[in-house]
C-alpha positions as YAML, in Angstrom:
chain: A
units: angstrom
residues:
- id: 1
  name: UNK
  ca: [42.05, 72.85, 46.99]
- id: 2
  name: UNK
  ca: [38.40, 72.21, 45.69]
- id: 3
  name: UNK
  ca: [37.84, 68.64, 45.38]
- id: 4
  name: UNK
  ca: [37.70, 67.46, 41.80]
- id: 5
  name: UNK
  ca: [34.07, 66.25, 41.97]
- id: 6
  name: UNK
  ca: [31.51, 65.86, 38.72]
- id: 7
  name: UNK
  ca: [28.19, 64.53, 38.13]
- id: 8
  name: UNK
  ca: [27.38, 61.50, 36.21]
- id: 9
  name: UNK
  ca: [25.04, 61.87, 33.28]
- id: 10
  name: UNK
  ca: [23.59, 58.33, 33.05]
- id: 11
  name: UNK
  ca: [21.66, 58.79, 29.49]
- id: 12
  name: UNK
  ca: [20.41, 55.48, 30.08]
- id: 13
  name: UNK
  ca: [18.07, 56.84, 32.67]
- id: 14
  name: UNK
  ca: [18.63, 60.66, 31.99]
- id: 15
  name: UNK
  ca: [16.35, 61.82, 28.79]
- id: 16
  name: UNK
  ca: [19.17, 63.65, 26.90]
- id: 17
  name: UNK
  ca: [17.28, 68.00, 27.45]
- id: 18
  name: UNK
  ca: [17.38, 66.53, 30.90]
- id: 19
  name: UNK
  ca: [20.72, 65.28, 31.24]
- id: 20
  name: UNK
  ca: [21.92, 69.05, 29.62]
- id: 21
  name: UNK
  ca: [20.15, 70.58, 32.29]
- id: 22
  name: UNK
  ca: [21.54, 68.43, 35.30]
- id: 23
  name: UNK
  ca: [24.73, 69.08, 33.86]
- id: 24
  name: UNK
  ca: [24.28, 73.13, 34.17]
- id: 25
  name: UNK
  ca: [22.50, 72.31, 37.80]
- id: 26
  name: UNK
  ca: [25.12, 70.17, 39.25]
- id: 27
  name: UNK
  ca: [27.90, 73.26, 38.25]
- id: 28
  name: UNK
  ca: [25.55, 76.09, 39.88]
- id: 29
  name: UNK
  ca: [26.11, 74.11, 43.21]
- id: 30
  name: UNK
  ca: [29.85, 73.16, 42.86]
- id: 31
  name: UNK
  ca: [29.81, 69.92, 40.95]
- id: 32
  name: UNK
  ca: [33.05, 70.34, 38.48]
- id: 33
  name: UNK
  ca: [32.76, 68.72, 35.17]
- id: 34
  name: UNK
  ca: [30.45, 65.84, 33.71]
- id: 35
  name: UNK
  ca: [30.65, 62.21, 32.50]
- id: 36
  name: UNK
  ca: [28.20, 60.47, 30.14]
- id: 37
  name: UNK
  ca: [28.06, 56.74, 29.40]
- id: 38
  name: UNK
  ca: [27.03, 55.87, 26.34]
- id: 39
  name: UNK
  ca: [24.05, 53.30, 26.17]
- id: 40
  name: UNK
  ca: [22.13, 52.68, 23.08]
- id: 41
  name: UNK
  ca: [19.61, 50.76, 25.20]
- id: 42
  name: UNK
  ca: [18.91, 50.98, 28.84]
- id: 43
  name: UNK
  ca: [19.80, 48.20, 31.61]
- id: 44
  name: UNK
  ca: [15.98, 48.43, 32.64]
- id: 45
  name: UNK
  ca: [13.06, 49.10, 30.35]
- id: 46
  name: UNK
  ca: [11.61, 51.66, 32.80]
- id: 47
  name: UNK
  ca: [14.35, 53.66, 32.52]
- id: 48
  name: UNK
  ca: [13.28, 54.23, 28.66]
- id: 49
  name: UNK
  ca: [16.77, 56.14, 27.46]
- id: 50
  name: UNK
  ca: [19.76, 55.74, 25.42]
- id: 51
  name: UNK
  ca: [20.83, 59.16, 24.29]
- id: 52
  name: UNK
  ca: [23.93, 59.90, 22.40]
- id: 53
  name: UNK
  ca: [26.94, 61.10, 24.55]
- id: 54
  name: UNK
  ca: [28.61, 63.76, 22.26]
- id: 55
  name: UNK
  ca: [25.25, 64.92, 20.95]
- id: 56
  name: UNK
  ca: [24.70, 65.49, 24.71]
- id: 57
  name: UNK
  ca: [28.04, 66.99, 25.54]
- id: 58
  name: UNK
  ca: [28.27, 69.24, 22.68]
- id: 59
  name: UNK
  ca: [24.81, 71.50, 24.49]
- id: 60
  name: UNK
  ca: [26.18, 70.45, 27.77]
- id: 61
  name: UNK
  ca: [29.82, 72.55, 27.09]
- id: 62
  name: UNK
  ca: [27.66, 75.59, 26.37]
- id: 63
  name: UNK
  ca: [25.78, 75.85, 29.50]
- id: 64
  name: UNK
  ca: [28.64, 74.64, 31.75]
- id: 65
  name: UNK
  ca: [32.60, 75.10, 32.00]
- id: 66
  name: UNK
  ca: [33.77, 72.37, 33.30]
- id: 67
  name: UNK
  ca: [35.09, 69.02, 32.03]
- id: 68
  name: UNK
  ca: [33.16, 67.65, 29.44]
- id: 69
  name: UNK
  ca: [33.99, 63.34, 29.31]
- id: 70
  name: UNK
  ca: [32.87, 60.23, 27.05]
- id: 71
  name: UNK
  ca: [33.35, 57.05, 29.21]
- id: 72
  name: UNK
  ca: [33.00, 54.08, 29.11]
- id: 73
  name: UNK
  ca: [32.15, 54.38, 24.95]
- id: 74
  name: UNK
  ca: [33.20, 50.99, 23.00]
- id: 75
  name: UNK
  ca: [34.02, 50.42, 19.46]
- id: 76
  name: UNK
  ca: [32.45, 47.41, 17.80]
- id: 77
  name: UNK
  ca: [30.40, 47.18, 14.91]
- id: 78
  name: UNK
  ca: [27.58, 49.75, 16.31]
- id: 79
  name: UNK
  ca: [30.38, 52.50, 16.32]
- id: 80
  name: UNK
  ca: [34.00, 51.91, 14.40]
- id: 81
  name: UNK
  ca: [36.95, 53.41, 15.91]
- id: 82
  name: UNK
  ca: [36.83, 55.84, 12.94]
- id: 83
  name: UNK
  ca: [33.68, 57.27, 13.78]
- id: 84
  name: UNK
  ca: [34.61, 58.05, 17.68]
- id: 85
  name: UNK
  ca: [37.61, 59.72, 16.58]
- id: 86
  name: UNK
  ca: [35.75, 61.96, 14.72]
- id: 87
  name: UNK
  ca: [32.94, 62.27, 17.46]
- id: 88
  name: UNK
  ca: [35.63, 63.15, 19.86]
- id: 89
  name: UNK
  ca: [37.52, 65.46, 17.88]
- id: 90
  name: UNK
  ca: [34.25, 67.79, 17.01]
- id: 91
  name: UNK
  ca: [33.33, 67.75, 20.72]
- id: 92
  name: UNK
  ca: [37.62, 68.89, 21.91]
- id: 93
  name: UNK
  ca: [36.95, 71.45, 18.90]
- id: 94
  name: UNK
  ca: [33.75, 72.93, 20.11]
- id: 95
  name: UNK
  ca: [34.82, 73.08, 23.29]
- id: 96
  name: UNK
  ca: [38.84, 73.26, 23.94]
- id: 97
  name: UNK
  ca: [40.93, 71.80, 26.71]
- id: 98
  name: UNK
  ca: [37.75, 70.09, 28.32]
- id: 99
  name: UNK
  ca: [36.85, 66.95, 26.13]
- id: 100
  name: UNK
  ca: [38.33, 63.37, 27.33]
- id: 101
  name: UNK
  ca: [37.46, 59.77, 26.44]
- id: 102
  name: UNK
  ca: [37.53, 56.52, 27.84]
- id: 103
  name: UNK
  ca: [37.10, 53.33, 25.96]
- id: 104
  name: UNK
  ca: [35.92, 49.96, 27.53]
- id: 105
  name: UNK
  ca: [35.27, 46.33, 26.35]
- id: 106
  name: UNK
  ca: [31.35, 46.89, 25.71]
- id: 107
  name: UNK
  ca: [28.40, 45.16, 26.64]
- id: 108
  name: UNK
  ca: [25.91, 42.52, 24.44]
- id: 109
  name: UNK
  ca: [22.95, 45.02, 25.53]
- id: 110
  name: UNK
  ca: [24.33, 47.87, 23.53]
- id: 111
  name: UNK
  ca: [26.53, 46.75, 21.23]
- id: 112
  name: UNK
  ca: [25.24, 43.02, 20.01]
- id: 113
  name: UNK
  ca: [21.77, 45.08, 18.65]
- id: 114
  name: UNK
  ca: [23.78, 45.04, 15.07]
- id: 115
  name: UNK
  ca: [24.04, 41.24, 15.30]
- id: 116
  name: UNK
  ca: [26.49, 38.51, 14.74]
- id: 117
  name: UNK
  ca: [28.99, 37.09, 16.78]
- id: 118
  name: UNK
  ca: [29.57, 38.32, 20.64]
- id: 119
  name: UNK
  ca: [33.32, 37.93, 21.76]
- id: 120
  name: UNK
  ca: [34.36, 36.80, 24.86]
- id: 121
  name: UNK
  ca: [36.17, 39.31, 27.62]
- id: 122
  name: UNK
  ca: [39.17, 38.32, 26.25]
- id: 123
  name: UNK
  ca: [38.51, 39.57, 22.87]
- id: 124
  name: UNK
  ca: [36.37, 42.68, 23.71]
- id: 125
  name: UNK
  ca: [39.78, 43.79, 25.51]
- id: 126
  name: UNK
  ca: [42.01, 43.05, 22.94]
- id: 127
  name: UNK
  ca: [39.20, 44.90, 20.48]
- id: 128
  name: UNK
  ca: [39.48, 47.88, 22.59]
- id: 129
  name: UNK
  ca: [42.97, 48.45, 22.72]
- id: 130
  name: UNK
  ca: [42.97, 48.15, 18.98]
- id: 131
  name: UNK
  ca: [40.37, 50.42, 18.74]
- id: 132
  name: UNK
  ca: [42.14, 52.58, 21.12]
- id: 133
  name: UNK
  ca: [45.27, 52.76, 19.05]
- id: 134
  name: UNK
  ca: [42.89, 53.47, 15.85]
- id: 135
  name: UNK
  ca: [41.57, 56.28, 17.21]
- id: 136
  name: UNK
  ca: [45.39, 57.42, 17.86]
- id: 137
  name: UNK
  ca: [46.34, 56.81, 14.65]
- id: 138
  name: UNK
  ca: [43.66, 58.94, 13.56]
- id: 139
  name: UNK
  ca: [44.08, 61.87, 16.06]
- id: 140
  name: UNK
  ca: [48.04, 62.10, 14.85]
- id: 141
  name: UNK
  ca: [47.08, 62.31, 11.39]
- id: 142
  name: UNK
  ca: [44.47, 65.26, 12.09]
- id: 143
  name: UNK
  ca: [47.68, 66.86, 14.01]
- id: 144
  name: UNK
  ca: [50.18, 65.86, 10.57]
- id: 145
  name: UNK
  ca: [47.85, 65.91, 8.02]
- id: 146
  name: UNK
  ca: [49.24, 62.87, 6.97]
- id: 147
  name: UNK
  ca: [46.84, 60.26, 5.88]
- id: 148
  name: UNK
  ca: [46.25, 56.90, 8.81]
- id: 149
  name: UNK
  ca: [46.32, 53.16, 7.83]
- id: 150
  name: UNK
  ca: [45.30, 50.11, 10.24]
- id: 151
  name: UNK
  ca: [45.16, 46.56, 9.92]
- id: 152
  name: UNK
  ca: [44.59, 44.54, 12.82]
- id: 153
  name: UNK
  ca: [42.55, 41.74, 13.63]
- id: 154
  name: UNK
  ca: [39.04, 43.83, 14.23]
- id: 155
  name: UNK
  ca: [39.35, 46.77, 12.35]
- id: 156
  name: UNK
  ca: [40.33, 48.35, 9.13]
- id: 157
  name: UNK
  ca: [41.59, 51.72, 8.44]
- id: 158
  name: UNK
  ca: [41.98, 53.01, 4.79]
- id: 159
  name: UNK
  ca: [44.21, 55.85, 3.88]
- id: 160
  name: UNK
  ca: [42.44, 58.68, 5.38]
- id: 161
  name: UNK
  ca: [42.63, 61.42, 7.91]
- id: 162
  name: UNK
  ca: [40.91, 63.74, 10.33]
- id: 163
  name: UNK
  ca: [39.88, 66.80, 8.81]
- id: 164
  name: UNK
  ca: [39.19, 68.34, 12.23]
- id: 165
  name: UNK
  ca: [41.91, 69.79, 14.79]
- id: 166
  name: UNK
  ca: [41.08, 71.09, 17.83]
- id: 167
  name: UNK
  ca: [44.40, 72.19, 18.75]
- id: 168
  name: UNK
  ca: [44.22, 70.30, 22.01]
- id: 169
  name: UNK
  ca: [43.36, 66.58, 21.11]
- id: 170
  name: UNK
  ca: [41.44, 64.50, 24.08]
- id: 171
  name: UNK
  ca: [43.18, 61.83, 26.37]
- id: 172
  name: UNK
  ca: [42.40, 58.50, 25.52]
- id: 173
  name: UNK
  ca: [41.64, 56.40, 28.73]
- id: 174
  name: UNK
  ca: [40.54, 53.00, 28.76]
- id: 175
  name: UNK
  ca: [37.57, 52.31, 31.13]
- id: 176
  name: UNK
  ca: [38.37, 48.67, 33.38]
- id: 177
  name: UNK
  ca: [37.73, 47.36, 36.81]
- id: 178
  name: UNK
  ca: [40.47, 44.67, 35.68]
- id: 179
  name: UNK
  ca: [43.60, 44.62, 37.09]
- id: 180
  name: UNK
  ca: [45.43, 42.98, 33.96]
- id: 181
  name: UNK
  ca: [43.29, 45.73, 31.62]
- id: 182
  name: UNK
  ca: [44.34, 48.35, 34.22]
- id: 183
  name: UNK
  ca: [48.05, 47.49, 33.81]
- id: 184
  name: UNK
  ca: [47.80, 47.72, 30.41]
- id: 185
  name: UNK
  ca: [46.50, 51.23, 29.91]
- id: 186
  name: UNK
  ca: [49.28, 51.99, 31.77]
- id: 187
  name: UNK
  ca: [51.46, 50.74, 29.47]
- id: 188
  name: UNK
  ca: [49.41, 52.31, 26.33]
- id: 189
  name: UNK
  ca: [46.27, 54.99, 27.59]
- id: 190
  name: UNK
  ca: [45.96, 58.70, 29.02]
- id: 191
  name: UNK
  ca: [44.43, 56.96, 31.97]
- id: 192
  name: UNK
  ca: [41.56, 55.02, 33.61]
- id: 193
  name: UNK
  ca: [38.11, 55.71, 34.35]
- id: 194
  name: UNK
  ca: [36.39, 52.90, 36.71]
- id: 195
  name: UNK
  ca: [33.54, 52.51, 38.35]
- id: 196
  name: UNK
  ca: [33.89, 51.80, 42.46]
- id: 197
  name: UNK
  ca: [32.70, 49.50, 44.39]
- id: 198
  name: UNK
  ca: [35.16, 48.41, 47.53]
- id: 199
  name: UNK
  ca: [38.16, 51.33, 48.16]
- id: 200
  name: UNK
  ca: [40.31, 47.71, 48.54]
- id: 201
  name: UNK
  ca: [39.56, 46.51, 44.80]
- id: 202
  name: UNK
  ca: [40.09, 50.58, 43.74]
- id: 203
  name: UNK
  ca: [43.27, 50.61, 45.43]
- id: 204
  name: UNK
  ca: [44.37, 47.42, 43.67]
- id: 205
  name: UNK
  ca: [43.30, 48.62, 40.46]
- id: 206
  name: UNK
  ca: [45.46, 51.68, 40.76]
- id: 207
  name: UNK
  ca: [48.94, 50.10, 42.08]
- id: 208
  name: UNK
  ca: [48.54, 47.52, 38.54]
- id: 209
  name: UNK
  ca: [47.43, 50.73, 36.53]
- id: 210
  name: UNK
  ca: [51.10, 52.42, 38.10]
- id: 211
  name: UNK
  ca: [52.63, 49.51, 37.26]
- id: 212
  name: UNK
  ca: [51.76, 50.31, 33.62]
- id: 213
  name: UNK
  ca: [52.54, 53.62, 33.89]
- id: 214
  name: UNK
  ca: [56.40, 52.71, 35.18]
- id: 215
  name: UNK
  ca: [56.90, 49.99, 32.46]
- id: 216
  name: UNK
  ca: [56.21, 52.81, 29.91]
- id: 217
  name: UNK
  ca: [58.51, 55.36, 31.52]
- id: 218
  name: UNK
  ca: [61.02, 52.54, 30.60]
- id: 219
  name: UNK
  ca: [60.08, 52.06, 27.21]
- id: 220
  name: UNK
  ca: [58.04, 49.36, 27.75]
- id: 221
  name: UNK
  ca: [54.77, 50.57, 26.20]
- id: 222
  name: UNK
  ca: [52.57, 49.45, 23.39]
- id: 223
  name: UNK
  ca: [52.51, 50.54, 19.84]
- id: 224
  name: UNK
  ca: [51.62, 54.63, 18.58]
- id: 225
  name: UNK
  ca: [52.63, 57.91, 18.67]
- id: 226
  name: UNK
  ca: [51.29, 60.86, 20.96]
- id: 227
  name: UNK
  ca: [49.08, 63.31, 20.66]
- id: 228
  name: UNK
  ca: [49.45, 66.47, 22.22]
- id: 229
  name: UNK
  ca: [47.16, 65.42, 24.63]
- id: 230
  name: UNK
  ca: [48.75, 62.46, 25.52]
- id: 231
  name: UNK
  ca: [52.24, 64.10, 25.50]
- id: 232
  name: UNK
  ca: [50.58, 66.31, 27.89]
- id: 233
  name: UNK
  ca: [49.31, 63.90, 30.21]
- id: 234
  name: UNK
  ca: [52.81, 62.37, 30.44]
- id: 235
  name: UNK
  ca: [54.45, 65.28, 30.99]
- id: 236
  name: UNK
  ca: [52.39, 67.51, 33.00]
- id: 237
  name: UNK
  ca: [49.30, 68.28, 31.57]
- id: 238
  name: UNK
  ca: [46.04, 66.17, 31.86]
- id: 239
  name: UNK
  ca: [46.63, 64.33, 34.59]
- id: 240
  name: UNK
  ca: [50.30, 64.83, 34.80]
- id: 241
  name: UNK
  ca: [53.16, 61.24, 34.54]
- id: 242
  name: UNK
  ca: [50.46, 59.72, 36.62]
- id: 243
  name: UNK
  ca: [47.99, 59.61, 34.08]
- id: 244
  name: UNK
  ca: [43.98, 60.86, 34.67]
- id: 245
  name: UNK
  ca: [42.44, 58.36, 37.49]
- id: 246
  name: UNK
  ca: [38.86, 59.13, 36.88]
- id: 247
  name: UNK
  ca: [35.94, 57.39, 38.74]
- id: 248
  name: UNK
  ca: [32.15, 56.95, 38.76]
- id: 249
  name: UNK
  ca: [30.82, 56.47, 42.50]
- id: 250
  name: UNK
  ca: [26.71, 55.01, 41.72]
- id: 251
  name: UNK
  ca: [24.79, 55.55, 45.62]
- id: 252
  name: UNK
  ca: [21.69, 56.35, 46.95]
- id: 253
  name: UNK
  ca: [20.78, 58.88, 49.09]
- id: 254
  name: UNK
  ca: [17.43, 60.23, 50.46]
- id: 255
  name: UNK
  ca: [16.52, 61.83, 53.61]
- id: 256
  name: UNK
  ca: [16.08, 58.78, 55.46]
- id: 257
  name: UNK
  ca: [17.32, 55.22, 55.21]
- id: 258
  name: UNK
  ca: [14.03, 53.36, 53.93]
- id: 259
  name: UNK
  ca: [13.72, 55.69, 51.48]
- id: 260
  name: UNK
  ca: [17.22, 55.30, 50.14]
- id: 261
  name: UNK
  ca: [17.26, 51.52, 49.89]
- id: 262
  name: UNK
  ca: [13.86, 51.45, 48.36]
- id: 263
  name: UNK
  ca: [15.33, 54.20, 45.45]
- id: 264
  name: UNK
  ca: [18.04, 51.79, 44.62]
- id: 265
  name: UNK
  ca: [16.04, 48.52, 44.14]
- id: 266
  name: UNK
  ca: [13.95, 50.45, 42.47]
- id: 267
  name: UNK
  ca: [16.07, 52.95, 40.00]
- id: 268
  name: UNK
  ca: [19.30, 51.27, 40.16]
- id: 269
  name: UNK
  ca: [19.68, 47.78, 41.62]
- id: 270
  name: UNK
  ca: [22.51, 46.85, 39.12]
- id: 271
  name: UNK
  ca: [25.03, 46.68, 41.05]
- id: 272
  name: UNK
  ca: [23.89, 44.05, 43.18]
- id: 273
  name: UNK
  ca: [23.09, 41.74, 39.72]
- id: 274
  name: UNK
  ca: [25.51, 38.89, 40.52]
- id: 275
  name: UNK
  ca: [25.39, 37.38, 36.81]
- id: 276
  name: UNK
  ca: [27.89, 38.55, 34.73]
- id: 277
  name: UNK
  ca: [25.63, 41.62, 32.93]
- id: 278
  name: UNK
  ca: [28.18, 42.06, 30.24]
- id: 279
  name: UNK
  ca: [26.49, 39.23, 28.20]
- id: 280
  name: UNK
  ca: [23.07, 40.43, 29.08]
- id: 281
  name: UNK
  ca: [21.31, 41.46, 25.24]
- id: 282
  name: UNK
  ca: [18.09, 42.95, 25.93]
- id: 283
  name: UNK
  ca: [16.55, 45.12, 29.09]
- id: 284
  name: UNK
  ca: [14.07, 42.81, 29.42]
- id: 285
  name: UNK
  ca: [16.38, 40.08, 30.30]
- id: 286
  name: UNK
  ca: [18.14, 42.42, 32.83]
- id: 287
  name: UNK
  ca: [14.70, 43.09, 34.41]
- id: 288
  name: UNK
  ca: [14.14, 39.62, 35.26]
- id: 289
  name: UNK
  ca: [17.94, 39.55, 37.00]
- id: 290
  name: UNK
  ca: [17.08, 42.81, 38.99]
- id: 291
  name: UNK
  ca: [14.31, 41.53, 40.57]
- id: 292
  name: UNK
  ca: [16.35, 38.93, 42.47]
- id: 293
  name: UNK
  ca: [18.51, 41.71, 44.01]
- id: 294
  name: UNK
  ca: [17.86, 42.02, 48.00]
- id: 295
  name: UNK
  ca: [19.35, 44.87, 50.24]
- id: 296
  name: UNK
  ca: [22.01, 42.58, 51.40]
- id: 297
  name: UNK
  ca: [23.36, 42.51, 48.01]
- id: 298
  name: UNK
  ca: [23.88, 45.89, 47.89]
- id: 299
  name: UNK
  ca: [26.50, 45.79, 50.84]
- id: 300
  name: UNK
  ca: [30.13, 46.69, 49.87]
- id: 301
  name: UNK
  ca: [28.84, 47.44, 46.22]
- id: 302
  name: UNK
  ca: [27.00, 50.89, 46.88]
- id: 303
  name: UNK
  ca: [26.66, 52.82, 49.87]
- id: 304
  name: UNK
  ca: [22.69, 53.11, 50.49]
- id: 305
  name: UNK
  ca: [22.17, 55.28, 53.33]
- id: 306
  name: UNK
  ca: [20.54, 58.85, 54.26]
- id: 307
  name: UNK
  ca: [23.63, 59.99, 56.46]
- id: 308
  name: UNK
  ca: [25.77, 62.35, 54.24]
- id: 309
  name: UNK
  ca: [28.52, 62.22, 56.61]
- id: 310
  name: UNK
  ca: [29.04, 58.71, 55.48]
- id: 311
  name: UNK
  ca: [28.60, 59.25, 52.24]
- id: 312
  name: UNK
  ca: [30.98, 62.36, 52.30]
- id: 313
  name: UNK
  ca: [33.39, 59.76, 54.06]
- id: 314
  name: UNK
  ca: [33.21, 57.23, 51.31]
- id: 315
  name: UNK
  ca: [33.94, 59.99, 48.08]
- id: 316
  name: UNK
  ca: [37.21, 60.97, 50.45]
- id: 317
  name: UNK
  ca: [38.32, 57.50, 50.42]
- id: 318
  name: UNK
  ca: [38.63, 57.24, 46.96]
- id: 319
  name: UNK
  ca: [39.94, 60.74, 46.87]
- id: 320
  name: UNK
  ca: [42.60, 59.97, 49.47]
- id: 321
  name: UNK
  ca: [43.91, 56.81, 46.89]
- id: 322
  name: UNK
  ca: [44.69, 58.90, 44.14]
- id: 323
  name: UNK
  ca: [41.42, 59.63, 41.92]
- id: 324
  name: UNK
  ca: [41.71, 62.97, 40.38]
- id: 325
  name: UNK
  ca: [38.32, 63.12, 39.08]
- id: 326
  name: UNK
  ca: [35.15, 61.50, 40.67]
- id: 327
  name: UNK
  ca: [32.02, 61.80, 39.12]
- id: 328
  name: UNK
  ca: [28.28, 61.08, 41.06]
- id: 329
  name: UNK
  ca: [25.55, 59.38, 40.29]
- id: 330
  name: UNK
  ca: [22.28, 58.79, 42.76]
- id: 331
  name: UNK
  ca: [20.19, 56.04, 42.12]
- id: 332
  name: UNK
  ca: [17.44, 58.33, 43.55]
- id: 333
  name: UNK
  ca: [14.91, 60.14, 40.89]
- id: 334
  name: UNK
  ca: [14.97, 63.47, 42.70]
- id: 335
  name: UNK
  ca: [18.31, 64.11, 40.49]
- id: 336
  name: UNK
  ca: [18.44, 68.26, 41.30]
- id: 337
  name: UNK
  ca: [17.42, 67.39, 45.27]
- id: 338
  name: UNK
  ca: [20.54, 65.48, 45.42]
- id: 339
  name: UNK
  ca: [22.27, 68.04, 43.43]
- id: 340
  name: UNK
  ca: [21.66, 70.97, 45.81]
- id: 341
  name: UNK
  ca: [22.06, 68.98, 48.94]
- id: 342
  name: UNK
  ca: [25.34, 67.09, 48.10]
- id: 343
  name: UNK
  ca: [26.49, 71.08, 46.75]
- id: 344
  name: UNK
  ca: [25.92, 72.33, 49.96]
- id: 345
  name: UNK
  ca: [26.34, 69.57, 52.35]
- id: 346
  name: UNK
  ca: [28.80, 67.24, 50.97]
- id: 347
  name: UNK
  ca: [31.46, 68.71, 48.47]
- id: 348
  name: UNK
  ca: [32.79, 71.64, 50.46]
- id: 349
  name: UNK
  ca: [34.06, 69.02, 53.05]
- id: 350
  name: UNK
  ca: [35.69, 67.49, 50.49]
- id: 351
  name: UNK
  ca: [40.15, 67.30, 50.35]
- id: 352
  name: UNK
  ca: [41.66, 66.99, 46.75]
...
């Protein structure tokens, strides 16, 4: 069975024509399926993007046919729950069967630009599961017709409906490297969507996210109804009673070693930023963090090397605990070099 591998539209570096053509590049060499964050400003001013992911996902499902996937998005007061149910509805219409979303907690450099007070972890989670079962609310009464109400501590929700059904509604995942968060959307979500960074703290996340997952089997999940999607998801469909266990792997590659670690200082040290980058409000800021990052950082958080053997050995790790989609993303700027190497070289090794 062909590994389920995909490529990770970062539209924080990727201009958003750009990112639409990667997405058709990475299929035409094997790559199945594509993620894009959602950024409304970039970790690092160079990087000079923040594109819209369903704008970008709505031209990307016409010139691919794989999955097309939202994650992590956050609701807040840049975008209410309201608004990404709609978003994610039009994008499952346009395109059916292929459209999933995953919500997470949010970060101060995309989501404090409307101002006002920034929560604290605790809150941002408890936000997003509200938000989460919002946008539930919303996608059942698109599927009844019946008009949605919500009041809850962070958002509102007047009598009104979705006036869009795409026959096949999207999962809802929820986007964590938390192992209380993970446990949680098992108890409530479609699935999870992280983003690696040791196969030990993967593996950990996953046995607290099945944890979840049994607790509701026993009728001990949150609040809402299911969509078809998420009936299907339990019950066979997206991702089956396990859920969808969906993960972005960032590296760097290039054809030799100097050259690799180089690309990631340069293009995408954040992963070796050891201040907590969730309360981080402007790129600038960030800059001044990344500049402290060494190589040694790096170790055990992203695999920097030139050998594709190793890195072919690292995607089957996470493959061999469970992950049923893994999506790529080189820090390197030579984006369609990687594409067509890692095509050739890399995926058809690969064991679902």
């Amino acid at each position: 069975m062909t590994a389920p591998v995909g490529f990770a539209a970062m539209l924080d570096r990727f201009a958003p024509a750009e990112a639409v053509e990667l997405a058709a590049v990475a299929e035409q060499h094997g790559f199945r399926g594509v993620l894009a964050n959602d950024h409304l400003q970039p970790w690092l001013p160079r990087h000079g993007q923040g594109g819209f992911p369903w704008s970008v996902l709505a031209a990307a499902g016409s010139r691919t046919t794989g999955e097309l996937a939202a994650g992590p998005v956050t609701a807040g007061t840049r975008m209410h729950p309201a608004a990404l149910a709609q978003a994610a509805a039009t994008t499952a219409a346009l395109h059916p069967g292929r459209h999933w979303i995953a919500l997470g907690a949010g970060e101060a450099i995309s989501e404090h630009v409307t101002g006002g007070y920034w929560p604290e972890a605790p809150e941002r989670i408890g936000r997003m599961f509200e938000a989460l079962e919002v946008v539930r609310k919303l996608f059942l009464s698109g599927q009844s017709e019946r008009p949605a109400v919500h009041r809850g501590d962070d958002f509102r929700l007047e009598s009104s409906r979705l006036w869009v059904d795409p026959g096949e509604w999207p999962a809802l995942l929820v986007a964590t490297a938390g192992p209380l968060t993970a446990r949680r959307a098992g108890r409530v979500a479609d699935g999870l969507l992280t983003i690696a960074s040791t196969p030990e703290r993967a593996e950990h996340l996953l046995a607290r996210f099945d944890e979840g997952r049994r607790e509701r089997s026993r009728g001990e999940g949150g609040r809402g109804g299911a969509t078809r999607a998420s009936a299907a998801a339990r019950d066979g469909g997206a991702g089956g009673a396990r859920g969808i266990r969906a993960i972005r792997i960032d590296l760097a590659w290039a054809p030799d070693d100097g050259t690799a670690m180089a690309e990631a200082l340069a293009e995408w040290p954040i992963p070796g930023v050891r201040f907590p980058r969730a309360d981080v409000r402007a790129p600038g800021d960030f800059e001044q963090l990344a500049r402290a990052v060494r190589p040694e950082d790096l170790e055990g958080r992203m695999l920097v090397s030139s050998d594709l053997d190793a890195h072919r050995a690292n995607i089957q790790r996470y493959l061999d605990l469970g992950f049923d989609r893994v999506f790529l993303h080189n820090a390197g700027p030579d984006q369609r070099r990687f594409l067509e190497i890692f095509g050739r070289e890399v995926l058809p090794g690969l064991r679902a």
